[in-house]
C-alpha positions as CSV (number, residue, x, y, z in Angstrom):
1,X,78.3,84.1,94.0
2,X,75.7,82.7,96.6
3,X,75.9,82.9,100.1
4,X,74.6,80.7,102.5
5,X,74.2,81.0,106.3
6,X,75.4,79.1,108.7
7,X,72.3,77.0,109.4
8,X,71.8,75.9,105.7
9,X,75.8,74.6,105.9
10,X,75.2,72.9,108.7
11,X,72.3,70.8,107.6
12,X,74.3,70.2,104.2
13,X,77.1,68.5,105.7
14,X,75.0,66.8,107.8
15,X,73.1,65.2,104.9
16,X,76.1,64.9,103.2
17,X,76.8,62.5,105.8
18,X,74.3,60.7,105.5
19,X,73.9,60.4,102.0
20,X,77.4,61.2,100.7
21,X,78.7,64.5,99.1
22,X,78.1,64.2,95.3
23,X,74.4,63.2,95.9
24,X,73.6,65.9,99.1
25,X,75.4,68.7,96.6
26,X,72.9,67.4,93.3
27,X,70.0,67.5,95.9
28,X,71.0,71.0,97.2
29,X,71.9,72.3,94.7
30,X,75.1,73.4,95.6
31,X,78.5,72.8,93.4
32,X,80.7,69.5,94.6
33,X,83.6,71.6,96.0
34,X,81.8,73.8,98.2
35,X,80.6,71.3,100.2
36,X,83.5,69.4,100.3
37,X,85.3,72.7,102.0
38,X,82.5,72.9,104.5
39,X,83.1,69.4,105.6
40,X,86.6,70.3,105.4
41,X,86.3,72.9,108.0
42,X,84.0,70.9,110.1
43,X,86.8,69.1,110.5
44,X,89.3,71.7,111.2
45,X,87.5,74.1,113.5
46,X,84.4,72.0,114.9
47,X,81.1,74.2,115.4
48,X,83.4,77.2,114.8
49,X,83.5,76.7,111.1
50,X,80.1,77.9,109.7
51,X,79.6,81.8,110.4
52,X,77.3,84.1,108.6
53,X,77.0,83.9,105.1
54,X,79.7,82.7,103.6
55,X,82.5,85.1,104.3
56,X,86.1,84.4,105.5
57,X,86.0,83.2,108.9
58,X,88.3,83.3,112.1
59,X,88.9,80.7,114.7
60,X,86.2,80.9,117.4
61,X,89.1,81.5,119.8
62,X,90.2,84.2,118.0
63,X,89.9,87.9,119.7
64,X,88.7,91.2,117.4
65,X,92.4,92.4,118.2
66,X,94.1,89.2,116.9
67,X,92.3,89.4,114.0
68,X,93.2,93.3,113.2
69,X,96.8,92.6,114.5
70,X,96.9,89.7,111.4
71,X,95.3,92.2,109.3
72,X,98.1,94.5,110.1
73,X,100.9,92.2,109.6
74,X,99.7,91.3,106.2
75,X,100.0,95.2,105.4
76,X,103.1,95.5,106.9
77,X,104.6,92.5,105.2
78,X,103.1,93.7,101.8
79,X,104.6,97.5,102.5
80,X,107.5,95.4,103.2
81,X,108.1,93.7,99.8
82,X,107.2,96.6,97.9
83,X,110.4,98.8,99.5
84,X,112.8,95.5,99.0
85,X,111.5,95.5,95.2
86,X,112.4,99.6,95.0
87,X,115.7,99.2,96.7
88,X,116.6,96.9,94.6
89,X,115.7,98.8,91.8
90,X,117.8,102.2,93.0
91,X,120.5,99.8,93.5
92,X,120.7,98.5,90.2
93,X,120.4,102.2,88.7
94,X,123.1,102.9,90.7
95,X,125.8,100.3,89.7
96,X,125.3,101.3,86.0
């Protein structure tokens, strides 16, 4: 998988701008639908939406503790589903 920093992105949706998508992506070299989802978060987050290289990125207003509280939530709710899928097992066991 490549990885591209935020500088190359930003130039590529500019040209894709310019030129259109299909033809910036042939010239690039990068596939269609990547570029289309950096001009789709152009769109959604402004000069937030390009960081580093590629990785998952948060909202520039975003604080390091709202984005470890999400983090946590998503555990919580996962710990969550696995106990409601075990209860319901015991409970079935326990009918028989």
């Amino acid at each position: 998988m490549n990885r591209y920093d935020k500088t190359f992105k930003e130039e590529a949706v500019r040209l894709s701008d310019e030129m259109g998508s299909k033809k910036a992506a042939e010239q690039l070299g990068v596939p269609y639908h990547t570029l289309q989802e950096w001009r789709k978060r152009r769109t959604l987050h402004g000069d937030g939406a390009h960081i580093g290289s590629g990785r998952a990125y948060a909202s520039a207003d975003k604080t390091a503790r709202e984005i470890e509280l999400e983090k946590e939530i998503g555990e919580l709710r996962r710990a969550n589903e696995i106990l409601k899928d075990a209860l319901g097992f015991f409970a079935k066991d326990r009918k028989r």
